[in-house]
N, C-alpha and C positions, 0 to 999 in steps of 0.2 A: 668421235669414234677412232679418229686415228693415234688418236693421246693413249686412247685406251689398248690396242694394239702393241703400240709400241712399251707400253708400261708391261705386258703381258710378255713379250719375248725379252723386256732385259730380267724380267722374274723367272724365266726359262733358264737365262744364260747363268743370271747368279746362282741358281739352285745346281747346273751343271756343272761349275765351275767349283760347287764346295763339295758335291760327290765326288768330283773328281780327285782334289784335294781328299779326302778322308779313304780313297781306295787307295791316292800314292801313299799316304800313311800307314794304312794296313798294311799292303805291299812292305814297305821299307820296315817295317816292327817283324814281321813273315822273317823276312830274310835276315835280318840279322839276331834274330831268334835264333832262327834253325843251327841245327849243327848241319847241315847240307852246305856245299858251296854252292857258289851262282850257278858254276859249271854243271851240277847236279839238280840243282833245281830245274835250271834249262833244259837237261836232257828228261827229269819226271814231267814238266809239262808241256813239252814239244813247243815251248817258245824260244827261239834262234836266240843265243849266246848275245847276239848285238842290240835285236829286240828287246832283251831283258835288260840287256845296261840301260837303252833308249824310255823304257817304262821311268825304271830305277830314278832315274837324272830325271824325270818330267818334259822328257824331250817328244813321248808320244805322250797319248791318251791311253789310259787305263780303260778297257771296257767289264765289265760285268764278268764275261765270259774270263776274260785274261785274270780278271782277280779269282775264279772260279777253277782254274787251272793251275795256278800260284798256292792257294789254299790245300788244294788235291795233292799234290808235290810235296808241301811240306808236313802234309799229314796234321795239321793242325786239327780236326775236330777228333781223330783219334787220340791227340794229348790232351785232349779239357778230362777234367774227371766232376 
């Protein structure tokens, strides 16, 4: 049982670890898309200037919410046609 536990949370860990990885990608394609600067994207979605570099560089984690707030900013679902 314990095999099987532990086989279960590093299948947790990989599976967060490559969401994680494809949000910092969304992210970093977002922003350098945009015609917005960082400094503008930061102030559209009230994520702090240092915060955003810190996503940027994979220095924090990306959550849901923050790529949710990054997308809102750059207006991306208003540019798909």
């Amino acid at each position: 049982m314990t095999d099987l536990v532990s086989c279960v949370f590093s299948d947790d860990d990989f599976v967060l670890a490559t969401l994680q990885a494809q949000m910092l990608a969304k992210v970093s394609r977002l922003v350098e898309a945009s015609s917005l600067s960082k400094e503008e994207i930061s102030k559209k979605s009230g994520i702090e200037p240092a915060r955003l570099d810190a996503l940027l560089e994979g220095k924090e984690k990306i959550s849901p919410f923050d790529l949710t707030k990054i997308i809102d900013a750059v207006a991306y679902f208003n540019q798909e046609s």
